[in-house]
C-alpha positions in Angstrom: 11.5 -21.7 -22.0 12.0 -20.2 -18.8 10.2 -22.2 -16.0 8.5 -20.2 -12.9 6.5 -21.6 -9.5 3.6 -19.0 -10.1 2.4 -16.6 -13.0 0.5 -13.5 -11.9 -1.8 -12.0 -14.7 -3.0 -8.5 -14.3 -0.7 -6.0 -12.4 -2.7 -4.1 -9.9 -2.6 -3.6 -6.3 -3.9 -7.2 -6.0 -1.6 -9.3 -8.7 1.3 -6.9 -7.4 0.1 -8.1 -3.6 0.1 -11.6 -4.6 3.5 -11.0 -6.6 5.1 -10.1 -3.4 3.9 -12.0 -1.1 4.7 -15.2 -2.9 8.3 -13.9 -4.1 8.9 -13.2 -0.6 8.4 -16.6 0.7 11.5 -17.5 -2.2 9.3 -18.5 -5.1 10.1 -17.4 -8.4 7.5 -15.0 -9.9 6.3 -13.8 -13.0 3.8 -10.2 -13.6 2.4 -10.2 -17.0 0.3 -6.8 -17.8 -1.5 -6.3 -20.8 -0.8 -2.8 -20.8 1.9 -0.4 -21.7 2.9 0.5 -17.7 2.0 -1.2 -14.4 -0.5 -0.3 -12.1 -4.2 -1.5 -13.0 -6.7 1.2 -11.2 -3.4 3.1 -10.1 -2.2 4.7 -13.3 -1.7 8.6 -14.1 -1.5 10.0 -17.5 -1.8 13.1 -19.3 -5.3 12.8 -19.9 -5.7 16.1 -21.3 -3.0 18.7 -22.0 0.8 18.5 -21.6 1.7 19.1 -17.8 -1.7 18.1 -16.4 -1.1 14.8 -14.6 -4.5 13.3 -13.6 -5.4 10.1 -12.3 -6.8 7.7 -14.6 -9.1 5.7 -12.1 -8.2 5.8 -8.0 -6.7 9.1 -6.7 -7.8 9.5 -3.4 -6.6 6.0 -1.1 -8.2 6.0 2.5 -6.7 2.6 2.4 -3.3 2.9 1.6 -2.2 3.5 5.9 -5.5 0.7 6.7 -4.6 -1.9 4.9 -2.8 -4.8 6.6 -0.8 -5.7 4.3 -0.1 -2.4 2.4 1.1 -0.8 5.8 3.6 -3.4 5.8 5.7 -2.6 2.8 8.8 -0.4 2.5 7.5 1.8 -0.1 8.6 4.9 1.3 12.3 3.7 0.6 11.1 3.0 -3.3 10.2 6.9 -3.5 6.4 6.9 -2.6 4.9 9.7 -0.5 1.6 11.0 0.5 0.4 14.8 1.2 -2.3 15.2 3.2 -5.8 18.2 2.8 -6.8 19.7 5.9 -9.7 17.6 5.8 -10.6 14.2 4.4 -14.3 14.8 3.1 -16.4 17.5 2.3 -20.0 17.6 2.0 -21.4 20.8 0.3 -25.0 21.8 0.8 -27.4 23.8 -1.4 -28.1 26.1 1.5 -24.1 27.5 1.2 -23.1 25.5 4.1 -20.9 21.9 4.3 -20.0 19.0 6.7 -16.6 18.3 6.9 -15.5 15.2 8.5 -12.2 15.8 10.5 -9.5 13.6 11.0 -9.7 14.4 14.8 -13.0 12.6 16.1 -13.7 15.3 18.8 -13.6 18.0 16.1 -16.5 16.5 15.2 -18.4 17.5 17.8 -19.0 21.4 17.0 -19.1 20.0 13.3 -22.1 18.1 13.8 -23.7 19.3 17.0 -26.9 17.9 18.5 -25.3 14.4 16.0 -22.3 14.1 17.9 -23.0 11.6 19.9 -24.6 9.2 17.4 -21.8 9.6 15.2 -19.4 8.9 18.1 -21.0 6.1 19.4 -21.3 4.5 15.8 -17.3 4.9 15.3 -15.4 5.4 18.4 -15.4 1.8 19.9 -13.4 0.6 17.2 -11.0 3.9 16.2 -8.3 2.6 18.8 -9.2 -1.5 17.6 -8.8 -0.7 13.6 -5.8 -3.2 13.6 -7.7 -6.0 15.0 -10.8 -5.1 13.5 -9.0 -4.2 9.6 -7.8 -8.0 10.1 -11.4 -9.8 10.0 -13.2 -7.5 8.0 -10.5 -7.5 5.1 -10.7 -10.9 4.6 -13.0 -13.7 3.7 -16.0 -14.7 5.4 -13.8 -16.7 8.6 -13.8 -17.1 12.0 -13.0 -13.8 13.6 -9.4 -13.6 15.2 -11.5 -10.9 17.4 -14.9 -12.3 17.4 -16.0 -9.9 19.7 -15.0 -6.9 18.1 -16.5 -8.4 14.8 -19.8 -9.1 16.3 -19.9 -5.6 17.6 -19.2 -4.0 14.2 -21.7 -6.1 12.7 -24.1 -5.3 14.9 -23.8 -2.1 13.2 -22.5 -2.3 9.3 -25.1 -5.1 8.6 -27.7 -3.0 8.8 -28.9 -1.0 5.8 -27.3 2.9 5.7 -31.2 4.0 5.7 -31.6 2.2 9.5 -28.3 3.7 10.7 -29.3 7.3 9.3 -32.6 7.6 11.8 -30.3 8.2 14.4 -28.7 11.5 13.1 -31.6 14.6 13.7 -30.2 17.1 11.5 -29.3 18.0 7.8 -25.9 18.0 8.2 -25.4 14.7 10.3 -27.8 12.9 7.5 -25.6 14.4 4.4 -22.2 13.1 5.8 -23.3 9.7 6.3 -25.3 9.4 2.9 -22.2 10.8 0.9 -19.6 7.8 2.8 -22.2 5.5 1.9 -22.9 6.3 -1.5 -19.3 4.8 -2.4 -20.5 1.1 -2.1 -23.1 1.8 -5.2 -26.1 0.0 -3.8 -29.4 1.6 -2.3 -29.3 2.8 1.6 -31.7 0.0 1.8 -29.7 -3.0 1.5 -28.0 -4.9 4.1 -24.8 -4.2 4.5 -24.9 -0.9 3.2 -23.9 0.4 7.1 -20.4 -1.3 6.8 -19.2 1.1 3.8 -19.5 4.2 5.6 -18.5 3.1 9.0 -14.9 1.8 7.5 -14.4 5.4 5.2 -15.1 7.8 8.4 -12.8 5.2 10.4 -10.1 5.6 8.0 -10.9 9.1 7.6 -10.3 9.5 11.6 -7.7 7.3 12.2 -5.6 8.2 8.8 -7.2 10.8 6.7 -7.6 10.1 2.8 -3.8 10.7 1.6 -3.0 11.7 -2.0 0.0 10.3 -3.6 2.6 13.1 -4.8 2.9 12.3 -8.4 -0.5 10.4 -8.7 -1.5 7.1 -8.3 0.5 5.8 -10.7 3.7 6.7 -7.7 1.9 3.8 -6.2 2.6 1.2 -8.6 5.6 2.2 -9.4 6.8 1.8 -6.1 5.0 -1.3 -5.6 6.8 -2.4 -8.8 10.9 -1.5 -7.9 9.8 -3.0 -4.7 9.0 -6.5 -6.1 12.1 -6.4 -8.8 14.4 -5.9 -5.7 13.3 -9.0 -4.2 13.7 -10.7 -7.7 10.2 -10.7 -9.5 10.3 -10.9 -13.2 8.1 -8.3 -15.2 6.1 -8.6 -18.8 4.2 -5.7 -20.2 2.4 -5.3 -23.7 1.2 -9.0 -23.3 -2.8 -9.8 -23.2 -3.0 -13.3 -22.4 -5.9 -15.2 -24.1 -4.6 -18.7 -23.8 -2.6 -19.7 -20.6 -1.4 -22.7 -22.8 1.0 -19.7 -24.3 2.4 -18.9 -21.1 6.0 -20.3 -19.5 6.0 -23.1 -17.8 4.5 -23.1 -14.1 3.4 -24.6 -11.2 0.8 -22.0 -10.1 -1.3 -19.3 -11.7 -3.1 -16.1 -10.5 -5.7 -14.5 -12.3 -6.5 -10.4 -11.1 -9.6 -11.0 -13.0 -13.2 -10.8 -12.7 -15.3 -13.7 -13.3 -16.1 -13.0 -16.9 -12.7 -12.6 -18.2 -11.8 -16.2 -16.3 -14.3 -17.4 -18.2 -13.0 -16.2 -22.1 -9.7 -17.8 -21.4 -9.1 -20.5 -22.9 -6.5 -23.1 -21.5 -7.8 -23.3 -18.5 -9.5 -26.6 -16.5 -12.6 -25.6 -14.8 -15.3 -27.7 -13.7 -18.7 -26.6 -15.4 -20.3 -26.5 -12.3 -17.4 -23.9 -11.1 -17.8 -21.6 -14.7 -21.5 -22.2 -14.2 -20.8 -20.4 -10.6 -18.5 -17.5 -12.3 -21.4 -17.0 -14.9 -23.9 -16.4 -12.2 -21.9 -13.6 -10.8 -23.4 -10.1 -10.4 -21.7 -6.8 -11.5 -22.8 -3.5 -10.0 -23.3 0.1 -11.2 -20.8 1.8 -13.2 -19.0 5.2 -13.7 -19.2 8.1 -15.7 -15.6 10.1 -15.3 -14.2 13.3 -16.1 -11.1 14.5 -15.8 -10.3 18.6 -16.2 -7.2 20.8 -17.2 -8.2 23.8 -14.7 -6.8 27.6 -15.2 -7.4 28.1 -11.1 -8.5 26.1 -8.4 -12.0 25.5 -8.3 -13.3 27.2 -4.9 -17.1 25.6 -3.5 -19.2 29.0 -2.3 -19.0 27.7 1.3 -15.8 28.3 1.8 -13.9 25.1 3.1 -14.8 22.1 1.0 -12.1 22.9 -1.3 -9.8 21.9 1.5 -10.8 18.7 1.4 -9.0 15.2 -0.1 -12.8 13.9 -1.7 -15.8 16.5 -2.2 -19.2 14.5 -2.3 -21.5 16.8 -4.4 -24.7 15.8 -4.0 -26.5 17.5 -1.1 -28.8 16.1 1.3 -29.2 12.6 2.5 -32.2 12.5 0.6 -30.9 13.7 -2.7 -28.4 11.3 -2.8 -30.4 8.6 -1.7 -32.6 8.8 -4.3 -30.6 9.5 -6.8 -28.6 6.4 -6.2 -31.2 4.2 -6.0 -32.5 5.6 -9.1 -29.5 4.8 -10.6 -29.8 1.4 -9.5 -32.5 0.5 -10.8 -31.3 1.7 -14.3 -32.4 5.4 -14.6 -30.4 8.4 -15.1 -30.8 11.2 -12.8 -30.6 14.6 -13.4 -28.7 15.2 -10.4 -26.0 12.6 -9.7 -24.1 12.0 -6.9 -20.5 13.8 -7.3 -17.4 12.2 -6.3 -15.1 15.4 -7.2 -11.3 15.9 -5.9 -8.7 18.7 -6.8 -5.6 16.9 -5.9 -3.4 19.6 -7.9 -4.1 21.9 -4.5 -2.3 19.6 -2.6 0.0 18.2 -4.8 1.0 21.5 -6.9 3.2 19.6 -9.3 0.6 17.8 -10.9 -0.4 20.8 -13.2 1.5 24.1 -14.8 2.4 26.6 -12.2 -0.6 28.3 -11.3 -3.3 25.9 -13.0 -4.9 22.8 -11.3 -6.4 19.9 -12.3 -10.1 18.2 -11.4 -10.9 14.5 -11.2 -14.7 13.3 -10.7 -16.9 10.9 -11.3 -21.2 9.5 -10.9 -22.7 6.1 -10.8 -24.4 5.6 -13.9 -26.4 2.3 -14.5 -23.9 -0.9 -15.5 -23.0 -0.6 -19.2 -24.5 2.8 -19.8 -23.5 4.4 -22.6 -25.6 8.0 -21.8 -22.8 11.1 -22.0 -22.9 12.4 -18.5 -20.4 15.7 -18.7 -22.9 18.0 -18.3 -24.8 16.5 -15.7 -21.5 16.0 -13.4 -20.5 19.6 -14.1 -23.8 20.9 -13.0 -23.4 19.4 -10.2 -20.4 21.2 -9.7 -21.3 24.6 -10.6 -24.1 24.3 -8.4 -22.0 24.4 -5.3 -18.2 26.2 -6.7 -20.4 28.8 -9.2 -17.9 30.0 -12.0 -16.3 26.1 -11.9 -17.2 25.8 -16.2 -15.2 29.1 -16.6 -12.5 27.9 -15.0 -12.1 24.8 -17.5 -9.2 24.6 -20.4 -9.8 21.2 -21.7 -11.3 17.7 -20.3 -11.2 14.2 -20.7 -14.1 11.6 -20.4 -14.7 7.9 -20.2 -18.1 6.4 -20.5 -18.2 2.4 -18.6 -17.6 1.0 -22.0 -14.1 3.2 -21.8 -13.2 2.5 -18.8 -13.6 -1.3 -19.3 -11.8 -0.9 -22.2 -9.0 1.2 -20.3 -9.0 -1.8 -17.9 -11.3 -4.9 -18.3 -11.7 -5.5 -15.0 -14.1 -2.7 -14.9 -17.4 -4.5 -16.4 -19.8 -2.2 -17.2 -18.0 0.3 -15.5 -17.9 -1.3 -12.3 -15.3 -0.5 -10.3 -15.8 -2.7 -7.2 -15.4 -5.5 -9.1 -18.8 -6.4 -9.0 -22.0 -6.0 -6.1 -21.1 -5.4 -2.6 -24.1 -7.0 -1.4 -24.4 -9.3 1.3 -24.6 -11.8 -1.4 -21.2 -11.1 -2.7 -19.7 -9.2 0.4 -17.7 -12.2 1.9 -18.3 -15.0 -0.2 -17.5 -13.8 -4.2 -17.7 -14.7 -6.1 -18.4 -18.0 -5.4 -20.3 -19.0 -1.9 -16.9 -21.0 -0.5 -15.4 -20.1 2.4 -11.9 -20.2 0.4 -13.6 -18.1 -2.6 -9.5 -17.9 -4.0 -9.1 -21.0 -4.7 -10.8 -22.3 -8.5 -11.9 -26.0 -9.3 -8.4 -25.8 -10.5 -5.9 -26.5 -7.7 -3.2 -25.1 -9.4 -5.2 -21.7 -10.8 -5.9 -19.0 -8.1 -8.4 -16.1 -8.3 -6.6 -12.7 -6.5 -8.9 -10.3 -7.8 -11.2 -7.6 -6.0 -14.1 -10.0 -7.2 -13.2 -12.1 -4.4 -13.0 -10.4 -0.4 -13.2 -7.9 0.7 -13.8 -6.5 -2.9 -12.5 -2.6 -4.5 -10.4 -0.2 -3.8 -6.3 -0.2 -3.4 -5.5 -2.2 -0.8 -4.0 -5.8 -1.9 -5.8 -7.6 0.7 -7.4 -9.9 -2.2 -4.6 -10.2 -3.4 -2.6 -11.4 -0.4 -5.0 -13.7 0.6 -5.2 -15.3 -2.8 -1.2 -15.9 -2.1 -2.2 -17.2 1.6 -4.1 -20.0 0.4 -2.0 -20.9 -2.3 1.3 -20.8 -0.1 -1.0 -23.2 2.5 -2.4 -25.4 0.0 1.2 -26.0 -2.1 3.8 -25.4 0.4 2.3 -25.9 4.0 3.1 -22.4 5.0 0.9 -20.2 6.9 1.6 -16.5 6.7 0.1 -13.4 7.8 0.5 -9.8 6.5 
């Protein structure tokens, strides 16, 4: 049986980011996946008739250009582009109007008026730092390499979304904030909440929200010829229950959450470490739909439709509530709308002359309530004729989409709560949260920091750690 110095189980951006980093450094590697293809949360499929490309989970990757370890990689010369909207976010009101948040800051300033100069002095002082600043708060809870700039931003993102939102006067400046917020899935009146929009509208400014030409599964497949060419070792169609099956090793990585670590069986852990992974919290999940489209869908005000992410869902108020609502285990009549056209952008993602549609709402974890009509509502209340336009779709309740990926719990897509519980210090309150009770097993999923979305910084620092503990070496991205 082949022999290996680290097994990586679960192929997404982070078991691919601690896949590289580690073959890099000369170790040989192996990626198991469970599934048919690579990719995780970055997979594209015909979901719902021939042609139609959509995006199974992720399609819209504000972190793809901010991530410190992503912007590092040669993907470009393994085939992956991006295309860009004319503007990263849209916010559509009832009234026929929408915020749009520009890429250029000072665009911003006829945008949002008498708000301006809140919303500038919330982001500007750390547009030019993002480097530094992407450096501390992509990682675990640590000693700031630039403690200054840290303490400035938390100053800020600490405080709950609700505190932050006082400061805008109008509408407009209120509903932009409350739809960049909304993506971290906890009430405007948590701690924290602040830090989720201030990082979205600074990667909005400093790179936009790209779209990958092909979908996100172009992502993964560059990430994967990437890591072959430096020698890593590939095995699909293998669900690993037992790591006492697997080739020999020296060091595993599990791109798990906590309650998958916890069913295999194999595996040393202290009980007072599983007794840590069973306390773990998982958030909200999501209710998605994708859409084969005969025409683009066009929102009555005119420009949201140019946009990367539309946020259907109002007023600062509306989505508030509804998200806290949701929290709390209700369903709402009117969810909050994460809705994106990439097809307008990207026009070979559909038949000549059709489009596809890609949303999702926060539901409460686990729920197993049909949401299509409620998310298409939503919709049609701001692009009226959208249902007309509609040739076939494709839906996944949480229990789906945990099935599709079990990562997902409940539908959870951030790996679990992104409270100030579990912001720096998941999922287990350690200060190295990678490392197990196991020195030889690694955790290097987005249950550990800095949590969701497709960036690889878990990942990586997972690989850090391990590379530090086993091999004395101290990288950086």
């Amino acid at each position: 049986m082949d022999s290996y110095d680290a097994i990586i189980i679960g192929s997404g951006p982070n078991g691919f980011a601690a896949a590289i980093t580690l073959q890099k450094q000369g170790l040989r590697t192996l990626l198991i996946e469970g599934a048919d293809t690579v990719g995780g949360g970055m997979r594209s499929k015909e979901l719902t008739l021939p042609g139609f490309i959509h995006d199974v989970c992720s399609a819209i990757h504000p972190l793809a250009f901010g991530s410190p370890w992503m912007k590092n990689l040669p993907l470009e010369d393994y085939g992956l582009q991006f295309t860009h909207a004319p503007y990263p976010v849209a916010q559509p009101l009832a009234n026929g109007d929408a915020v749009l948040l520009h890429q250029d800051l000072a665009l911003m300033a006829e945008e949002l008026g008498v708000d301006f100069s809140a919303y500038k002095t919330l982001l500007q002082p750390f547009l030019k730092d993002w480097d530094a600043l992407s450096a501390d708060i992509l990682s675990p809870l640590r000693i700031p390499r630039s403690p200054f700039l840290m303490a400035k931003f938390g100053l800020q993102g600490l405080r709950p979304a609700a505190s932050v939102a006082s400061r805008f006067k109008t509408a407009r400046g209120k509903a932009l904030w409350a739809g960049l917020v909304a993506h971290g899935m906890q009430p405007f009146s948590k701690m924290t909440t602040s830090a989720m929009g201030m990082v979205l509208a600074l990667l909005g400014h400093r790179f936009g929200w790209p779209i990958p030409i092909g979908g996100s599964q172009a992502i993964a497949d560059a990430l994967l010829a990437y890591y072959r060419s430096l020698g890593g070792e590939v095995q699909l169609n293998t669900w690993v229950t037992d790591i006492r099956e697997l080739p020999n090793h020296k060091l595993l990585f599990l791109d798990m959450t906590p309650q998958q670590v916890l069913e295999l069986e194999g595996i040393d852990l202290d009980p007072k470490y599983r007794k840590q992974l069973a306390n773990y919290r998982y958030g909200m999940g999501v209710f998605k739909v994708d859409w084969a489209l005969s025409e683009p869908t066009v929102f009555r005000d005119g420009r949201s439709h140019l946009a990367s992410t539309v946020h259907v869902g109002n007023s600062y108020q509306e989505i508030a509530e509804a998200e806290l609502a949701t929290y709390n285990g209700k369903l709402v009549d009117r969810p909050f709308v994460l809705f994106s056209q990439p097809s307008r952008f990207d026009p070979n993602r559909a038949p000549e002359g059709k489009h596809v549609g890609w949303a999702y709402c926060h539901v409460p974890h686990g729920s197993r309530a049909d949401r299509t009509d409620a998310i298409e509502e939503q919709i049609e209340r701001f692009a009226p004729g959208f249902r007309e336009t509609i040739l076939a779709r494709h839906c996944m309740k949480p229990g789906q989409l945990e099935d599709y990926n079990p990562n997902y719990i409940g539908g959870d897509i951030n790996g679990g709560q992104l409270d100030i519980f579990q912001l720096f210090t998941r999922p287990t309150r350690s200060l190295t949260p990678y490392r197990t009770s196991n020195p030889t097993v690694y955790l290097a999923s987005s249950s550990t920091p800095p949590g969701g979305g497709v960036h690889g910084m878990c990942g990586f620092h997972a690989a850090r750690v391990a590379l530090r503990d086993h091999y004395q070496l101290n990288i950086t991205p």
